[in-house]
Structures are given as C-alpha cells and as structure tokens.
C-alpha positions in Angstrom: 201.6 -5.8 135.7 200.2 -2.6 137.7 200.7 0.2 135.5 200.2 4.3 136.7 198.9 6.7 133.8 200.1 9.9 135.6 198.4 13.1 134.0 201.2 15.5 135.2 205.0 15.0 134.5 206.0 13.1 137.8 204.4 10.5 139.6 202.6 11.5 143.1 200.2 14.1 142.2 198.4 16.7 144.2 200.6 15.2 146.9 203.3 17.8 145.8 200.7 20.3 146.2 199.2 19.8 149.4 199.0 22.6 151.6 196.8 21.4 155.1 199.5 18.6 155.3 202.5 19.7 153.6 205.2 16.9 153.0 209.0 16.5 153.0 209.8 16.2 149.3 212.3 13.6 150.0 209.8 11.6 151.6 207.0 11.7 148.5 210.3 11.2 146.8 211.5 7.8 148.1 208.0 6.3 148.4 207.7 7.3 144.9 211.3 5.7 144.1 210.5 2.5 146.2 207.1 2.1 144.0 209.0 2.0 141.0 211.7 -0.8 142.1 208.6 -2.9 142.8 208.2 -3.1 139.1 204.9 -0.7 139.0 205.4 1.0 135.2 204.2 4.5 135.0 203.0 6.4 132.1 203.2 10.2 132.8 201.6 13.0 130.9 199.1 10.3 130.4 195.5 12.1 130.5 192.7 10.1 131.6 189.2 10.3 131.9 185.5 9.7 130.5 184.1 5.8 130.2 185.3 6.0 126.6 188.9 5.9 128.4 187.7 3.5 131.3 186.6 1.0 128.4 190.1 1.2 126.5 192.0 1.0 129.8 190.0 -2.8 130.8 190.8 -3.4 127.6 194.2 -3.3 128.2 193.9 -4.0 132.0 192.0 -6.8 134.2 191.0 -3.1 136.3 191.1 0.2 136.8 191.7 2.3 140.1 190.5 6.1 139.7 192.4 8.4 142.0 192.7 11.9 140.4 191.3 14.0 142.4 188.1 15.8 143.2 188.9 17.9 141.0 188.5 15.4 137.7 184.9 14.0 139.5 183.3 15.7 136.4 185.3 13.4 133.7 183.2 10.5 135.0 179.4 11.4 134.7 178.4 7.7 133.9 179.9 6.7 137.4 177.3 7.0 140.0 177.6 9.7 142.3 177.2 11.4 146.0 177.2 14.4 147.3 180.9 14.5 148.1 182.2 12.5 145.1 182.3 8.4 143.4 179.9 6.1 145.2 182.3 3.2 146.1 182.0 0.3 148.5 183.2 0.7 151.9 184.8 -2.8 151.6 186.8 -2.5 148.8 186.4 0.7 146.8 184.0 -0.7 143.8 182.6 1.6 141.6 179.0 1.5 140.2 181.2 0.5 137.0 182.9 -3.0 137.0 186.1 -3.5 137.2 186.6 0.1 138.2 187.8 0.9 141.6 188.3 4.5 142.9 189.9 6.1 146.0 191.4 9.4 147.5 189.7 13.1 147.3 187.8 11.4 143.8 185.6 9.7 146.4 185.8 12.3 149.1 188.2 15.1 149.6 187.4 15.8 153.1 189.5 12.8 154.2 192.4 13.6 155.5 195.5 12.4 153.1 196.7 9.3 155.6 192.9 8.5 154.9 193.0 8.8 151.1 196.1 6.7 151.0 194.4 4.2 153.0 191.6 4.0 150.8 194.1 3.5 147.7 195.1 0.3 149.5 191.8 -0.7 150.1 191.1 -0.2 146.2 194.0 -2.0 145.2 193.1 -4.9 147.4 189.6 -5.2 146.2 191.0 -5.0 142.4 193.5 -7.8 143.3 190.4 -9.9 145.0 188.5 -9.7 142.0 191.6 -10.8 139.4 192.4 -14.0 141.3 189.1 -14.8 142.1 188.5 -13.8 145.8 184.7 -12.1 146.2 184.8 -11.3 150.2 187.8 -9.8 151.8 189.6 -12.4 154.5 188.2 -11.3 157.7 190.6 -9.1 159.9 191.7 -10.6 162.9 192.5 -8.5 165.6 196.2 -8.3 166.8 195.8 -6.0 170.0 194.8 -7.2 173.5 191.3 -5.4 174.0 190.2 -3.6 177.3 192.3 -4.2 180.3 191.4 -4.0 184.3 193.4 -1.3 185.7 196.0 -3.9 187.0 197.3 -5.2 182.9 197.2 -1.3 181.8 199.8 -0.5 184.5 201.8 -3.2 183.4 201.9 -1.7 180.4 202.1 1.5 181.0 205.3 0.4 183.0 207.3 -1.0 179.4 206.0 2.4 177.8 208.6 5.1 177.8 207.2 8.1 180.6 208.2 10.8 178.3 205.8 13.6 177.8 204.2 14.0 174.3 205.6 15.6 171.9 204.2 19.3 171.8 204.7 19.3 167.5 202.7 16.5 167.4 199.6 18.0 167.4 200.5 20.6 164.9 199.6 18.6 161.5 201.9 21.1 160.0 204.8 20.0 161.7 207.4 17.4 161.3 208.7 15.6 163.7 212.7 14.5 162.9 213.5 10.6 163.0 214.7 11.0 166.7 211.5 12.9 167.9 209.4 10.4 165.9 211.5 7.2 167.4 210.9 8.4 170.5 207.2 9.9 170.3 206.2 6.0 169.2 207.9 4.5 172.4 205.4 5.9 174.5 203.0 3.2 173.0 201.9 0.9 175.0 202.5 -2.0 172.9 198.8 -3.8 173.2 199.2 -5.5 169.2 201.3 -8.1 168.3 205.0 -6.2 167.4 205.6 -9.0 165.0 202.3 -8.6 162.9 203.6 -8.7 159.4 205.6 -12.1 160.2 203.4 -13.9 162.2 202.0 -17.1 161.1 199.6 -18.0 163.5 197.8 -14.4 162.6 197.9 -15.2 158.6 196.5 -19.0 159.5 194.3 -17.4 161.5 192.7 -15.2 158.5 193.0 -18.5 156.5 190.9 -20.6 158.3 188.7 -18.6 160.0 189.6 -18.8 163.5 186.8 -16.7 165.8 188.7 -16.2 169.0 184.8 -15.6 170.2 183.5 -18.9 169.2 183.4 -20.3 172.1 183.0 -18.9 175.7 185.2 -19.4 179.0 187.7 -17.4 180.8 190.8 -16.0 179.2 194.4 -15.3 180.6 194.2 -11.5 181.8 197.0 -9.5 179.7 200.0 -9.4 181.8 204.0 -8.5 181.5 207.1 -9.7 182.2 209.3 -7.0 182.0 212.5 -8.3 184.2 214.5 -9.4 181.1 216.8 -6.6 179.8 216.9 -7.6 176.3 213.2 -8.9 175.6 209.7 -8.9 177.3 207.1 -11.5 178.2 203.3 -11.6 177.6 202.2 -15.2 179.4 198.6 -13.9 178.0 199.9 -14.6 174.1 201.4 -18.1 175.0 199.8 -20.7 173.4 202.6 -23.4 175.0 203.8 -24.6 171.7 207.0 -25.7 173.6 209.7 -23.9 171.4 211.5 -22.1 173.8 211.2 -25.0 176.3 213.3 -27.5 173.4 215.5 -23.8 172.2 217.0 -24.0 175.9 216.9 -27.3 176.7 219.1 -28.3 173.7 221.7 -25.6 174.0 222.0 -26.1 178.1 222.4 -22.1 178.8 220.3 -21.1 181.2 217.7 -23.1 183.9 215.1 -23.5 181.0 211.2 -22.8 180.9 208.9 -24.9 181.9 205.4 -26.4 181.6 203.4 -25.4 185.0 200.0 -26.5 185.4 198.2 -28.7 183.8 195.1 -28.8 181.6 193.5 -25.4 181.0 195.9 -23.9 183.5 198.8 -25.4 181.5 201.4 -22.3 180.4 204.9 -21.8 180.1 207.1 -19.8 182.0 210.2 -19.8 184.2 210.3 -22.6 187.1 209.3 -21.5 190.7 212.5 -19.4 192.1 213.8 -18.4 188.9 214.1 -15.3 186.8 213.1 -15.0 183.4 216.6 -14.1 182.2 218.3 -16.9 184.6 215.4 -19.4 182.6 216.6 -18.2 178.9 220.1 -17.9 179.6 222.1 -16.9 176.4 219.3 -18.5 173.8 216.7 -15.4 174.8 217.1 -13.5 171.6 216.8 -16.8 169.4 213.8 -17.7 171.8 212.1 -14.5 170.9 212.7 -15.0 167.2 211.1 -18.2 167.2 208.1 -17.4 168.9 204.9 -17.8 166.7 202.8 -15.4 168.7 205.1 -12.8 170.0 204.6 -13.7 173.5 208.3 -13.5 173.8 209.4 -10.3 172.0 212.5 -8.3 171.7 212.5 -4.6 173.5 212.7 -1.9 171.1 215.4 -0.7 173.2 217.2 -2.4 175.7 215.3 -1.6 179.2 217.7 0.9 181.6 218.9 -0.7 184.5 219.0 1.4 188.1 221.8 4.2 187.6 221.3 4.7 183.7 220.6 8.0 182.4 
C-alpha cells in the first residue's frame, strides 16, 4: 500500500504555494481528495529526511519516492548529486540509492510544475517496475499519425473547430473556465487515437512488441471521413477486422460496410454510391464503440449542419 509522509499539515505541498503557476484551490483540492479514495494513506506532519530515515522507510516499504522540494536537497548528502539537484535516471527516476526514486523541484526546480508532476509519474512507475519484477519500461508506442502531405493536414484541419486561440492561454497565470478550456481543446486536430486509454490493440501492442517500422512498404496516407454527423472515419486506422461489417449486417439498419479490394488494398468502407451514414444506419454509435483502433470514432460534438449557428 502507497503510503504519503507529508511534512506540512495537508497533503499537496509547495503546490499551495506556488506563485509562477498559481492554482485553483479547489482543483489541488479534488486531486488531492481523488488520491485518497484510491486508498493512498497519508501521514502528515511526518518529517523526513537523511539515509538514516531512507533506511527505516525500506524497511517498512519495498521503495521510497523523494519529492520535497529543492529546498530539502541538503537532507540527502549521501545521494549523488548535480548541479541543479538528485542525479536520477531519465527512464524512471532512480536514485544513486536503491530502491529510492525521486522527482519534482528535488531533482530540478527549473521544470515547470506540469513537468515535475510528470516526473512523479515516471518515479512511481519505475518503483512499481522494480516491485513486480519489471527491469525495462514497455516501450511506448506511438498513438498519433506522424507527418502528413498537405492534402491529410487539411482534412484535418477541416474536423478542428476554426476558432481563434484563446488570448488567456498564453498567460500561464491565467485560468481558463471549463467552457473556454472545452472549447480551446477542440481546435486540436485530433492526429492520436481519442480512445487511447481503452484501446486494446495499443496495450497488445506494448505487450508484444509490435514495431510498426519492422518492415518496409507503403502505408495508407491519413485521411477523413467527416460526412457522418454523429461520428468520424479514419480508413488510415482500419485494420478490417470486420466488426462493423457483422454490427450492421445483423441488425439490417442501414446499407452496411463493405470489404473493397482485395489483398494489400483490402479496406472497409461504405459500398460505391453510398454515404457513410446511409452504410451505418442506426448501429453507428455502437459501431464506433466497438472499434479496436478508433478508426470509427464518436465526434466530440455533434458536427453543425448548413444553417446552424
């Protein structure tokens, strides 16, 4: 069980205190409340520091994850250490120490604090690694589409909402409300997989090693469907598993997709003369959630036909 020993009398830290990146206290406040419902115990007014205290806490503990500041580098002299703070792996936030991970300002407080979070994950990871018996990190795989010819990026620059940038977002001091921030994130263009977290081709993928690289030929050039109102079509991330094919074929709503082609040409899409949304029917939205690759995706908002405002 992950346990926080939290020198000050609340969990979150110099995170109350920043100042270059000031945040909402109900926000620190919720992430700090959704922590705890996780089952994470914390230990506040808990003071920690010195290898004296590292040795009772892996006594206690498989490992250790130092993230106290820049502030408390001089409570660890026995760590090794840079010019900025804690030597640590890039990989996985090891410590010259082991079993002792460290990340945020500790390690180097010029980051700024998304980056500091991000190495807490990293820390964390690498600590879980070593307690289950993982050495090497699973590979990433990459979930966006790459470089596009001109031709894909205005496809997808099309699905993108054309509002302008939102002027507070380049002050780091501002916030943006949950409207502004909605709508400052659909002017992505949408190039990953919207499904990441779910998908279990990309998890199988990490499992086994798949190299997308490993062997050389062309590949489908990124392209769009965007004529359905409720979801949109990326041929490029079919892998013509069939699913949608059977999903309208058994519930007889709409024409159906089809297989066109054949061998390396094979795909999926709607027959010759039909639409995509005349090929789905009423089955789109379950055809969408039972895509493996995301090819077939849900809009985040439904697309505005000619007249909306």
């Amino acid at each position: 069980r992950a346990v926080l020993y939290e020198q000050e009398g609340r969990l979150g830290g110099r995170l109350w205190l920043e100042t270059p990146e000031p945040l909402e206290p109900e926000v620190l406040e919720g992430d700090v409340e959704r922590l705890l419902r996780l089952g994470v115990q914390a230990e506040c007014g808990a003071s920690v520091g010195g290898v004296a205290t590292l040795l009772e806490l892996l006594r206690k503990h498989d490992a250790a994850i130092i993230a106290c500041g820049s502030g408390s580098l001089g409570l660890f002299p026995d760590l090794q250490q840079g010019p900025k703070g804690l030597l640590v792996s890039r990989h996985d936030g090891a410590t010259s120490m082991p079993r002792v991970y460290a990340a945020g300002s500790i390690v180097d407080p010029s980051l700024p604090l998304v980056r500091r979070v991000a190495s807490g994950k990293r820390a964390a990871e690498g600590a879980h690694r070593e307690i289950v018996g993982h050495a090497e990190p699973n590979a990433a795989f990459s979930v966006h589409v790459g470089r596009m010819a001109a031709g894909s990026l205005q496809q997808y620059l099309a699905v993108a909402s054309p509002a302008c940038r939102n002027s507070k977002a380049n002050d780091p001091s501002a916030n943006l409300t949950a409207e502004e921030a909605r709508e400052e994130a659909l002017r992505c263009l949408r190039c990953a997989c919207p499904t990441t977290p779910a998908c279990r081709l990309r998890r199988l993928a990490i499992e086994y090693g798949a190299d997308p690289n490993r062997f050389d030929g062309a590949r489908r050039a990124p392209s769009i469907d965007d004529s359905h109102p409720e979801l949109v079509f990326e041929p490029g991330k079919c892998i013509s598993c069939g699913i949608c094919v059977r999903i309208v074929e058994q519930a007889r709503k709409g024409r159906g997709m089809a297989t066109l082609g054949r061998g390396f040409d094979l795909r999926i899409g709607p027959p010759l003369g039909a639409s995509l949304e005349d090929a789905l029917g009423d089955t789109a939205r379950r055809c969408a959630e039972a895509c493996p690759t995301s090819a077939l995706h849900l809009r985040p908002r439904p697309k505005q036909r000619h007249g909306d405002v």
